[in-house]
N, CA, C and O atoms as a printed pandas DataFrame, in Angstrom:
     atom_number atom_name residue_name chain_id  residue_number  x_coord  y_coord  z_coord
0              1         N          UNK        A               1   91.456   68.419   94.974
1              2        CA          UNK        A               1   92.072   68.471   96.286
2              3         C          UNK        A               1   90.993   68.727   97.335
3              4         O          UNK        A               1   90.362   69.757   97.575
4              5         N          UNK        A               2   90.950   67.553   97.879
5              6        CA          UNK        A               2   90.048   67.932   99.231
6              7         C          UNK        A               2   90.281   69.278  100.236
7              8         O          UNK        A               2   89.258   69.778  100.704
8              9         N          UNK        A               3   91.732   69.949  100.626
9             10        CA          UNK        A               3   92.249   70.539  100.916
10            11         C          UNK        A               3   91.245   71.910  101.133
11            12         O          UNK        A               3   90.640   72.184  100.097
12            13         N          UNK        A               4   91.018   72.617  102.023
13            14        CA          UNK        A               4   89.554   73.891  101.561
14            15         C          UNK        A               4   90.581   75.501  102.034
15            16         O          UNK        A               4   90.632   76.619  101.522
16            17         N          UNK        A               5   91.219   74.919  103.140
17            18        CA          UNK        A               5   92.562   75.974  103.557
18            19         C          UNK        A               5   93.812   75.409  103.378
19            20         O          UNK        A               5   94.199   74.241  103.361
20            21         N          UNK        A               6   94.539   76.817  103.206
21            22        CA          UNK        A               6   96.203   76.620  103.205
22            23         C          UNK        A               6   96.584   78.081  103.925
23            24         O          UNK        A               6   95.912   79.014  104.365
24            25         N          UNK        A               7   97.498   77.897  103.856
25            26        CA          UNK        A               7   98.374   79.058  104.797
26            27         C          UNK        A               7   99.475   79.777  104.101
27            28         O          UNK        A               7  100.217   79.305  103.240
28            29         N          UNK        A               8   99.482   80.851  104.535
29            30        CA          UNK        A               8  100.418   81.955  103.799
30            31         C          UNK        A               8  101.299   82.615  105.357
31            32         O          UNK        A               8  100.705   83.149  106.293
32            33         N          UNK        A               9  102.659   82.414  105.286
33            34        CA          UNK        A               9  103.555   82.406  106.305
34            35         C          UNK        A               9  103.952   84.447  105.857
35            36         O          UNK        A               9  104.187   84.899  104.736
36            37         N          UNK        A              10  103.897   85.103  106.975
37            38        CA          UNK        A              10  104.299   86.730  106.258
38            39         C          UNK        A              10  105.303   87.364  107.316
39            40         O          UNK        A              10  105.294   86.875  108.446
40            41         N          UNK        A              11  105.913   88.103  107.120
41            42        CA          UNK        A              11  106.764   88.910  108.117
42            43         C          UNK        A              11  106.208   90.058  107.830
43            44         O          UNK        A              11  105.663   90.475  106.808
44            45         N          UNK        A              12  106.491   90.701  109.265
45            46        CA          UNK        A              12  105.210   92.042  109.674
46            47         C          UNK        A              12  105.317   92.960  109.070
47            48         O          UNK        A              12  104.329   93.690  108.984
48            49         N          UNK        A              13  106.265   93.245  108.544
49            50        CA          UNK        A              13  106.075   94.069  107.122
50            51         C          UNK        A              13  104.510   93.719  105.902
51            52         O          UNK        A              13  103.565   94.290  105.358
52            53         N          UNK        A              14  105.140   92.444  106.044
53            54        CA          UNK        A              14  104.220   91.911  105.083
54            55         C          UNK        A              14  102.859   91.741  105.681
55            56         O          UNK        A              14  101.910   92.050  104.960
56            57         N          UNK        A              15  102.599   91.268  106.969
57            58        CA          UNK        A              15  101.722   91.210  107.465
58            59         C          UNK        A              15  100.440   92.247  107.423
59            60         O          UNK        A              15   99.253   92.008  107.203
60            61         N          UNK        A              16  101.329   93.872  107.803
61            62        CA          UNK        A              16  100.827   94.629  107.524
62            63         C          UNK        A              16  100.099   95.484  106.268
63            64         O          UNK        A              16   99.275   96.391  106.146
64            65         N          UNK        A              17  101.011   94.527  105.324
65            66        CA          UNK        A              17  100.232   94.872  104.092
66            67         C          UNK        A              17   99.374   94.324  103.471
67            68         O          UNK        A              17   98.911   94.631  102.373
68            69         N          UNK        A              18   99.034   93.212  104.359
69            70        CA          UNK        A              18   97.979   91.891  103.946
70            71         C          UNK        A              18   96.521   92.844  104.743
71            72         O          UNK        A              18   95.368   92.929  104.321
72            73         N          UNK        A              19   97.060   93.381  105.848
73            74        CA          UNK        A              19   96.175   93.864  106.856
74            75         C          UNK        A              19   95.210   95.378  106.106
75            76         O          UNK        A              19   94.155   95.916  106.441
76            77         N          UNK        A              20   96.197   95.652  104.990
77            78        CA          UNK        A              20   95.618   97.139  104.360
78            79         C          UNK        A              20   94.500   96.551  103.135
79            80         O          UNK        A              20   93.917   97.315  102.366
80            81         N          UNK        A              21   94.336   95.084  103.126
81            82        CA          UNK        A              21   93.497   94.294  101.986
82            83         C          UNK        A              21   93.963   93.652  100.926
83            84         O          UNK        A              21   93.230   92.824  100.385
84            85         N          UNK        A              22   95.188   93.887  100.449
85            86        CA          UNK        A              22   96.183   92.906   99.773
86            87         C          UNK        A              22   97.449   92.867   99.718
87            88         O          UNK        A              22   98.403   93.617   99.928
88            89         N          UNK        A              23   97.260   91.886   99.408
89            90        CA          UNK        A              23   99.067   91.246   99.494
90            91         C          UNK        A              23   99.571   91.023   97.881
91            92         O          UNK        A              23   99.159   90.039   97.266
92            93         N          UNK        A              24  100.245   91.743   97.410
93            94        CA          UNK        A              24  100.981   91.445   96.236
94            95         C          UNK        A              24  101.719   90.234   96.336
95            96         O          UNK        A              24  101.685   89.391   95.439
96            97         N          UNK        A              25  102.355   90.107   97.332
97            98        CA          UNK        A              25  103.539   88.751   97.420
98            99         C          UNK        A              25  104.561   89.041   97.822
99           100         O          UNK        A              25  104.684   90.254   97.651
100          101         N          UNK        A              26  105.597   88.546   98.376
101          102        CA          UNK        A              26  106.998   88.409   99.233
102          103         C          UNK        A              26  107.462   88.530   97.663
103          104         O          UNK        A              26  106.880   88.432   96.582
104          105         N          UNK        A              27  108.989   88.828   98.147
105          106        CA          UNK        A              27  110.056   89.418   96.961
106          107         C          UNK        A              27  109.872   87.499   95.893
107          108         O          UNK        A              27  109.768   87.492   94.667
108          109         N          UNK        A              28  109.878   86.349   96.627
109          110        CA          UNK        A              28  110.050   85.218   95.900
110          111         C          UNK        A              28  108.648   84.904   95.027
111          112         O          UNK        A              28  108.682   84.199   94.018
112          113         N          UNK        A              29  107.643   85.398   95.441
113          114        CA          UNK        A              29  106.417   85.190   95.010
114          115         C          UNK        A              29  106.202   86.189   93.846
115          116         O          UNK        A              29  105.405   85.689   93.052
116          117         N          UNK        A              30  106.596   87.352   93.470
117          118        CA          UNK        A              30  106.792   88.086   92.272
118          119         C          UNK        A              30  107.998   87.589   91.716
119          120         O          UNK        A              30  107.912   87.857   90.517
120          121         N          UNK        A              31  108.842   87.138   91.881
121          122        CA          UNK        A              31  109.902   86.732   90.731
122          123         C          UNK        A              31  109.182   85.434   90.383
123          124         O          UNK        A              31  109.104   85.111   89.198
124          125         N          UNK        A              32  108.567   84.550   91.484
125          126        CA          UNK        A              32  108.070   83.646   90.538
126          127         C          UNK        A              32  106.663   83.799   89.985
127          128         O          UNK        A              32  106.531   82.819   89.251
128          129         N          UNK        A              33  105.694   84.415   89.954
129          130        CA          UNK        A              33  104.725   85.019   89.365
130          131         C          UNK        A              33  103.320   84.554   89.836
131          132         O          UNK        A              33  102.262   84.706   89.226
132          133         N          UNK        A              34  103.548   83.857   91.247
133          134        CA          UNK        A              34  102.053   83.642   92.015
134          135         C          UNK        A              34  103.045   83.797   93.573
135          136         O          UNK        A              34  104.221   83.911   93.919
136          137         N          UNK        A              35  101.457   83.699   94.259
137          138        CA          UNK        A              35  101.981   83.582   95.655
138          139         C          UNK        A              35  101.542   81.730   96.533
139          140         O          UNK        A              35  100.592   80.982   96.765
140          141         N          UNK        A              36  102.970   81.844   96.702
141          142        CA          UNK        A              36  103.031   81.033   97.209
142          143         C          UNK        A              36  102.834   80.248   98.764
143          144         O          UNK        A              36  103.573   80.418   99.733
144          145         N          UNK        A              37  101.900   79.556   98.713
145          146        CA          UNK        A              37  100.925   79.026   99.792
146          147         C          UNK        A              37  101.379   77.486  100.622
147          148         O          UNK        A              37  102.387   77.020  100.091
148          149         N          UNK        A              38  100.923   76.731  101.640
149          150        CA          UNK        A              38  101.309   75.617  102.434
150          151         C          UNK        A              38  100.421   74.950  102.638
151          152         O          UNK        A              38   99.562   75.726  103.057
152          153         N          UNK        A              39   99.959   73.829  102.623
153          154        CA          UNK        A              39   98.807   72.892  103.301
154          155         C          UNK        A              39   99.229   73.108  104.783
155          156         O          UNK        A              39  100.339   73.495  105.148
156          157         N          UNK        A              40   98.140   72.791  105.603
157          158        CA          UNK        A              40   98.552   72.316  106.697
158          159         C          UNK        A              40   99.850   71.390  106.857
159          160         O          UNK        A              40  100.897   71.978  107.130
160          161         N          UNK        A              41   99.873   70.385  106.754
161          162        CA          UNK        A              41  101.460   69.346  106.670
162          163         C          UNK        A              41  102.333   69.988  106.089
163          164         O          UNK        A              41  103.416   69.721  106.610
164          165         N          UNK        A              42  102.457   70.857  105.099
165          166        CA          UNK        A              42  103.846   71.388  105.069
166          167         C          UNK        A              42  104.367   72.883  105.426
167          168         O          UNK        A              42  105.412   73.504  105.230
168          169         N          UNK        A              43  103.353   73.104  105.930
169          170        CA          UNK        A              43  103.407   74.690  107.128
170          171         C          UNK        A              43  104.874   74.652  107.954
171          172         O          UNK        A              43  105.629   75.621  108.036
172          173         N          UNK        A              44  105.130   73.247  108.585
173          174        CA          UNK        A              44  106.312   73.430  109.402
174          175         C          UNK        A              44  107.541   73.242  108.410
175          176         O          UNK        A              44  108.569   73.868  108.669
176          177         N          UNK        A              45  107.510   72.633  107.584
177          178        CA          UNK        A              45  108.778   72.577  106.897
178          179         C          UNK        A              45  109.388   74.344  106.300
179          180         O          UNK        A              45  110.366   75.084  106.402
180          181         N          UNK        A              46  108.067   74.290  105.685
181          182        CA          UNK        A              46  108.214   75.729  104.470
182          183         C          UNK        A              46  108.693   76.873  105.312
183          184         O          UNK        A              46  109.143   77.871  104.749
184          185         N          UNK        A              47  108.614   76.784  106.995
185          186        CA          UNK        A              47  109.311   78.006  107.828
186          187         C          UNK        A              47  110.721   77.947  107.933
187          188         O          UNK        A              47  111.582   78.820  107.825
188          189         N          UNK        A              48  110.799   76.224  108.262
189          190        CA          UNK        A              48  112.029   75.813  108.545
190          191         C          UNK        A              48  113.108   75.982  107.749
191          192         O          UNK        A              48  114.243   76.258  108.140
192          193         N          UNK        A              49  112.543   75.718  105.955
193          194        CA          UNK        A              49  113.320   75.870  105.195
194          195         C          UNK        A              49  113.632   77.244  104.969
195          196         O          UNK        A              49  114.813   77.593  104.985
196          197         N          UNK        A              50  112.554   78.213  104.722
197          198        CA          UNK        A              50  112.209   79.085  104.285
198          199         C          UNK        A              50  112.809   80.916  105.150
199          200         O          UNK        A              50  113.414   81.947  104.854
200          201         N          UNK        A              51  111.997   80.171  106.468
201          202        CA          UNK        A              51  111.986   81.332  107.998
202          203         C          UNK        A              51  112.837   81.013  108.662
203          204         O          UNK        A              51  112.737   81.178  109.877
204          205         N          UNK        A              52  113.864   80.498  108.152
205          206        CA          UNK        A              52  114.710   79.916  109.952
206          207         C          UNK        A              52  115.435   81.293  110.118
207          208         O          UNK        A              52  115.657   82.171  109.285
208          209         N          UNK        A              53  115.824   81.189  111.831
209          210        CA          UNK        A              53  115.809   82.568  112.217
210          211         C          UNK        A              53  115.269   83.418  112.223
211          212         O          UNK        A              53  115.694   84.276  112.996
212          213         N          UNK        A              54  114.125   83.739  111.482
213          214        CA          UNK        A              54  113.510   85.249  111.437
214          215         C          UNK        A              54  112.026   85.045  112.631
215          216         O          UNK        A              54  111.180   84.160  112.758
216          217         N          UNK        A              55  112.274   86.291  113.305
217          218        CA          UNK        A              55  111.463   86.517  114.508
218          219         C          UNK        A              55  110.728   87.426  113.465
219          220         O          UNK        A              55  111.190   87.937  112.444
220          221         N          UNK        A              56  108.960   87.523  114.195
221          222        CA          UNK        A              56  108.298   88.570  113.650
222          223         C          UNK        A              56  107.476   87.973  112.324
223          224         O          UNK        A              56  107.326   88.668  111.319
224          225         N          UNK        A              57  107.078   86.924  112.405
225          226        CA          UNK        A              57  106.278   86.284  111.745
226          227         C          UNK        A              57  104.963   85.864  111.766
227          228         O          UNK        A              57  104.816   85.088  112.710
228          229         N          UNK        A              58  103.803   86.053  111.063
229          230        CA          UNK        A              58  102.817   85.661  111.165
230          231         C          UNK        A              58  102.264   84.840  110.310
231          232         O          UNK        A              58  102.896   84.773  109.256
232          233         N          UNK        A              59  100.874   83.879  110.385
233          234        CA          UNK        A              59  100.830   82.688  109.799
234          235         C          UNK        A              59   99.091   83.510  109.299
235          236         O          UNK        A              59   98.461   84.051  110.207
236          237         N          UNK        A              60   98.598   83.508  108.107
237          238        CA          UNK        A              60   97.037   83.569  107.349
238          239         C          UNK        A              60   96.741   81.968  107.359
239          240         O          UNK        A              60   97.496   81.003  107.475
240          241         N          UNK        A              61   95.441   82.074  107.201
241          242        CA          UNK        A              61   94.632   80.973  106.805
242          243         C          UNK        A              61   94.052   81.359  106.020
243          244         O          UNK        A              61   93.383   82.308  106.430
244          245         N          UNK        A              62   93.792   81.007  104.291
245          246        CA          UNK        A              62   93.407   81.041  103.762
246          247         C          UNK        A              62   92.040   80.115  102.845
247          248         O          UNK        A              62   92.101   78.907  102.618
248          249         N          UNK        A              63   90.928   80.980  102.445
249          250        CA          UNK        A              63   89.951   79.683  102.547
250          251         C          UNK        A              63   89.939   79.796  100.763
251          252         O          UNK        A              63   89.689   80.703   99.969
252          253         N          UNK        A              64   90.224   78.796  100.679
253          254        CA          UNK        A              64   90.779   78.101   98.927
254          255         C          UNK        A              64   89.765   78.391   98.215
255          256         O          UNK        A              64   90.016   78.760   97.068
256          257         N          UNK        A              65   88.369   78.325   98.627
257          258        CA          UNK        A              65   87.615   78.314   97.568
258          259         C          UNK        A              65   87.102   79.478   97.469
259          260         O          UNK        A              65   86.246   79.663   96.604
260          261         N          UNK        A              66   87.431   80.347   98.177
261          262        CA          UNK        A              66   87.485   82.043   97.973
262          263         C          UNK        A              66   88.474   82.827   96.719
263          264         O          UNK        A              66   88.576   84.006   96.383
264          265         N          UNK        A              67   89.151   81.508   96.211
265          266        CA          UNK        A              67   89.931   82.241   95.127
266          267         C          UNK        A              67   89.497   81.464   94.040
267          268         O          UNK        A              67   90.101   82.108   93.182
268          269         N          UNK        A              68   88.932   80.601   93.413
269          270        CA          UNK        A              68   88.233   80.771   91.889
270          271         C          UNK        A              68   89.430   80.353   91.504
271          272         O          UNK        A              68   90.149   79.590   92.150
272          273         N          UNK        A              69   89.753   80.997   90.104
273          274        CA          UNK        A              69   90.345   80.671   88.938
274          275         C          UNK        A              69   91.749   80.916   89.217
275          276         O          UNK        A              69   92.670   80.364   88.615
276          277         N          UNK        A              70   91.920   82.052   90.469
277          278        CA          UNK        A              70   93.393   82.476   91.162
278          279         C          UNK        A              70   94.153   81.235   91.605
279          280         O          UNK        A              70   95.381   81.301   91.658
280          281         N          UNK        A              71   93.439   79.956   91.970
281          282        CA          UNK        A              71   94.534   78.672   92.750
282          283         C          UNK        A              71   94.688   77.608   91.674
283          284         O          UNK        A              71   93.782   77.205   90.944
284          285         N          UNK        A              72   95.859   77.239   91.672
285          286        CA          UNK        A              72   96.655   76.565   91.281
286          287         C          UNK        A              72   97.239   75.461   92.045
287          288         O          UNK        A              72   97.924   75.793   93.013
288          289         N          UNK        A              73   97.093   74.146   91.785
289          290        CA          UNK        A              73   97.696   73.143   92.673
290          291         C          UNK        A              73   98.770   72.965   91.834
291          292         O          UNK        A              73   98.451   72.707   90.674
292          293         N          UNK        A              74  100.244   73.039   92.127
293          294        CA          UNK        A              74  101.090   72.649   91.810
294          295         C          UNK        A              74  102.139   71.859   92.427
295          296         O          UNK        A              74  102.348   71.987   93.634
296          297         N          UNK        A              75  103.017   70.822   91.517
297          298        CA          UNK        A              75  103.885   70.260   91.896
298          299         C          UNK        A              75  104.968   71.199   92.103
299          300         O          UNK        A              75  105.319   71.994   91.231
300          301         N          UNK        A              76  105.671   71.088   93.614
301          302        CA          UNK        A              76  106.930   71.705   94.349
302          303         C          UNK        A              76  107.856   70.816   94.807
303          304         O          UNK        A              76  108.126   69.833   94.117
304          305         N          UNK        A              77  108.500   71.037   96.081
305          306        CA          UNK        A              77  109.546   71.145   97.262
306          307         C          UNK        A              77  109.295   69.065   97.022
307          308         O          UNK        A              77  108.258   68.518   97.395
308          309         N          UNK        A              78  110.140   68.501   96.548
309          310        CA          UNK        A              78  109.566   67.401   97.455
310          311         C          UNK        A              78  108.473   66.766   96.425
311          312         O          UNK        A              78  107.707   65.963   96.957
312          313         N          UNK        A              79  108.283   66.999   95.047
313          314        CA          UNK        A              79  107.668   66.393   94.441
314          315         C          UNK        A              79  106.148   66.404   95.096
315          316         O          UNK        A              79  105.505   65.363   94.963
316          317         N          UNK        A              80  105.589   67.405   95.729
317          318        CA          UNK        A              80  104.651   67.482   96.627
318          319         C          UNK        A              80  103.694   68.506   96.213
319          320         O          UNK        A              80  104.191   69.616   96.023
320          321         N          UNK        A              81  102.285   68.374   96.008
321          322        CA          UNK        A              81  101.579   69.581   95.655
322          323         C          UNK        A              81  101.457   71.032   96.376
323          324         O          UNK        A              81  101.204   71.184   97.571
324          325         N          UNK        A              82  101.624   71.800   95.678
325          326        CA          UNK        A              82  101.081   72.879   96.511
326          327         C          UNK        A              82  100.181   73.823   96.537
327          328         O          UNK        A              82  100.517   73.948   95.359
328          329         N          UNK        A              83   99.249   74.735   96.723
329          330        CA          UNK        A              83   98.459   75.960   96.307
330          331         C          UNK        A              83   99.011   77.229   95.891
331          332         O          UNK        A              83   99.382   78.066   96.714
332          333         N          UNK        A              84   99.067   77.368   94.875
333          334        CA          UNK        A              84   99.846   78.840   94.677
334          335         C          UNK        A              84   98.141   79.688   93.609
335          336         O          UNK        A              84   97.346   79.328   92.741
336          337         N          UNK        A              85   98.451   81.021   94.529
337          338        CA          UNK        A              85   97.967   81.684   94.127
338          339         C          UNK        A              85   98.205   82.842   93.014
339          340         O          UNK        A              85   99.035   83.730   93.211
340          341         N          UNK        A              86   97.363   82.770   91.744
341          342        CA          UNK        A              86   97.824   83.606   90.385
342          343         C          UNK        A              86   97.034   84.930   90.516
343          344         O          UNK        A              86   95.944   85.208   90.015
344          345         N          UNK        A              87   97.883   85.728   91.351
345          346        CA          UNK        A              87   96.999   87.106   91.585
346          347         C          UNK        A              87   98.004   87.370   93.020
347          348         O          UNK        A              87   98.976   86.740   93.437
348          349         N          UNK        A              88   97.236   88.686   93.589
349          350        CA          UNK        A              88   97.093   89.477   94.508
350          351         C          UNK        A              88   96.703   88.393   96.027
351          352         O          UNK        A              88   95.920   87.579   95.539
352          353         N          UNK        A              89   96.800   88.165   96.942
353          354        CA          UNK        A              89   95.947   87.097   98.372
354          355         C          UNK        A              89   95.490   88.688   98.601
355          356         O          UNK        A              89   96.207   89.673   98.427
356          357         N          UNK        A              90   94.146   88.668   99.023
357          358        CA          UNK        A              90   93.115   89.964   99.647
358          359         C          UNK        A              90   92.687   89.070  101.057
359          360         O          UNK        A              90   92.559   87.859  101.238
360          361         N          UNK        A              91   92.558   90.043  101.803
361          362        CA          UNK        A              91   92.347   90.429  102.946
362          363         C          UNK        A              91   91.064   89.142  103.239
363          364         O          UNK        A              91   91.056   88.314  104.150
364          365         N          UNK        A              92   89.901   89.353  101.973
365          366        CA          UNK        A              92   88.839   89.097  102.231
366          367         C          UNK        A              92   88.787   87.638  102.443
367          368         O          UNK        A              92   87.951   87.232  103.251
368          369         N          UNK        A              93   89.822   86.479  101.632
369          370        CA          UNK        A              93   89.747   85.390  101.727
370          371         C          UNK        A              93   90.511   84.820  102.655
371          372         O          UNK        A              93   90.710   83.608  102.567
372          373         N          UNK        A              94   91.016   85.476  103.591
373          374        CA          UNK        A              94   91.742   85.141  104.986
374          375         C          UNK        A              94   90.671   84.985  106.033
375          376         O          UNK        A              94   89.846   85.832  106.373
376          377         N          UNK        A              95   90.824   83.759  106.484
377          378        CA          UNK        A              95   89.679   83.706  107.608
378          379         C          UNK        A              95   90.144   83.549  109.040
379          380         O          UNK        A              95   89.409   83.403  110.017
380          381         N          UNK        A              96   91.676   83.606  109.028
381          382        CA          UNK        A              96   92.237   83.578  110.315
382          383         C          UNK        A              96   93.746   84.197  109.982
383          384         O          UNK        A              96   94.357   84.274  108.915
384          385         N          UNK        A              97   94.106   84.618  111.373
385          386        CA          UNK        A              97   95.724   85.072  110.933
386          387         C          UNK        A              97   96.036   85.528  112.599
387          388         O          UNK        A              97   95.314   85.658  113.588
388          389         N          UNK        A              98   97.546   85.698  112.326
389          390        CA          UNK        A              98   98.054   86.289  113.891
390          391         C          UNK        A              98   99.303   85.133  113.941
391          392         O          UNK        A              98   99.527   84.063  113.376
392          393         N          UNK        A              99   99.917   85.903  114.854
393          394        CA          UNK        A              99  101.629   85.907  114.821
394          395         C          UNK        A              99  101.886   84.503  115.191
395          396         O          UNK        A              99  101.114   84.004  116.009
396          397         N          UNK        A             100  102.882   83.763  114.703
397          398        CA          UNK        A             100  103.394   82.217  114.887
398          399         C          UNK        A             100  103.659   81.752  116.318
399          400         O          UNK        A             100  104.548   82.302  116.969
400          401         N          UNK        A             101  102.997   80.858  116.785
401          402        CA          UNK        A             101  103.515   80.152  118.116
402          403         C          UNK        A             101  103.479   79.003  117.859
403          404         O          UNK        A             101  102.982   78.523  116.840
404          405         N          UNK        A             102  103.998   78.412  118.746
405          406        CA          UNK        A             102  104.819   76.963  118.265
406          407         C          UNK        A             102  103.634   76.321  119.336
407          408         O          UNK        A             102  103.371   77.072  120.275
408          409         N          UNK        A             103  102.895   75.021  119.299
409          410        CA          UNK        A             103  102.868   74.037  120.321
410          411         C          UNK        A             103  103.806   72.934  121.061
411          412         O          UNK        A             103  104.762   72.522  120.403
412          413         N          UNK        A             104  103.682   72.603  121.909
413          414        CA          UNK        A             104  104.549   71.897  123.154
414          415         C          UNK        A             104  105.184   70.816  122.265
415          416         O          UNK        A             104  105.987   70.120  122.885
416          417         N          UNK        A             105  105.071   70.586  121.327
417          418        CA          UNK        A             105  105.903   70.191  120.293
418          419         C          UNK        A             105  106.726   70.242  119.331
419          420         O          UNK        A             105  107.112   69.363  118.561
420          421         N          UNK        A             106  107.144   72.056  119.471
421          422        CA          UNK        A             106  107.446   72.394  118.456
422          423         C          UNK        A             106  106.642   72.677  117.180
423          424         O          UNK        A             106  107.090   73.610  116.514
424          425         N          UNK        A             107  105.384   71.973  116.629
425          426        CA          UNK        A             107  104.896   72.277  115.501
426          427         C          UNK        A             107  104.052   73.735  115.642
427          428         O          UNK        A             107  103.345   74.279  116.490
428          429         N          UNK        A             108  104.283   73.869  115.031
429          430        CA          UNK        A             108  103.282   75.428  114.329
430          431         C          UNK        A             108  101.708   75.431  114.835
431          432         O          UNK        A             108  101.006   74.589  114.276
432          433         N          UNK        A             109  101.277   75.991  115.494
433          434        CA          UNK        A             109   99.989   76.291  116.017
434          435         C          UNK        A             109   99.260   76.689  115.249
435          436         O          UNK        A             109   99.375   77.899  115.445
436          437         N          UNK        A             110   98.252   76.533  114.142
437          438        CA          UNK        A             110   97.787   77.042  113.023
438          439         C          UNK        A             110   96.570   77.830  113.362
439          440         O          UNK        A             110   95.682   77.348  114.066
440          441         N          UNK        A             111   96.508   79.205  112.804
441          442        CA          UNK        A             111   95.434   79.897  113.580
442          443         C          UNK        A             111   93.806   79.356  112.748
443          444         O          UNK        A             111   93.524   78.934  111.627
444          445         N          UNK        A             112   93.166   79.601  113.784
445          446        CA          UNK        A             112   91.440   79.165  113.769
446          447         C          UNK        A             112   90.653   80.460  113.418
447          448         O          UNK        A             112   90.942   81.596  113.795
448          449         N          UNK        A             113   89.640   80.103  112.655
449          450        CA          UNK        A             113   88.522   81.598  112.718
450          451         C          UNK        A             113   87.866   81.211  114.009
451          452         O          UNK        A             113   88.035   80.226  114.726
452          453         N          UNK        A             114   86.887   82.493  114.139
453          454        CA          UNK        A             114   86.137   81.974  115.177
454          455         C          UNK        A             114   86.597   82.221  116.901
455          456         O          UNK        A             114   85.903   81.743  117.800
């Protein structure tokens, strides 16, 4: 996968616990036994499906090749690959993050390092 980032969608609960250096995973990401991640292109769906309604959300960028043996491309949603992570997401391989805003289009504004 050419792919080098993906994104991890969190509510500030969660946010905040990404912020203390790791993230165990949202209640769906321990029942299913990785954490589950978005390419860019399917960032807007996975809220839609996933976040609709919920205010208080923030979006990570995660840099893929900071996790080694932890990523997993798997088939999901849509017969569509995805990144899921087999472990803990740490603090350290986030290279951007901060709360969801939409562009003049509606799509998801994806945060930048830098």
């Amino acid at each position: 996968m050419a792919e080098m980032i993906a994104y991890k969608i969190l509510t500030g609960e969660q946010m905040l616990a990404l912020e203390q250096g790791t993230f165990a995973g949202a209640p769906i990401d321990i029942q299913d036994g990785y954490v589950h991640l978005s390419t860019a292109a399917q960032v807007d769906e996975t809220v839609s499906k996933h976040f609709a309604g919920q205010s208080d959300l923030s979006i990570a960028a995660v840099d893929l090749s900071a996790l080694g043996e932890m990523l997993r491309w798997e088939i999901s949603r849509g017969n569509q690959l995805f990144p899921h992570i087999y472990g803990p997401l740490t603090l350290d391989a986030v290279i951007a993050y901060g709360p969801i805003e939409y562009e003049s289009d509606g799509t998801i504004r994806l945060p930048v390092a830098g």
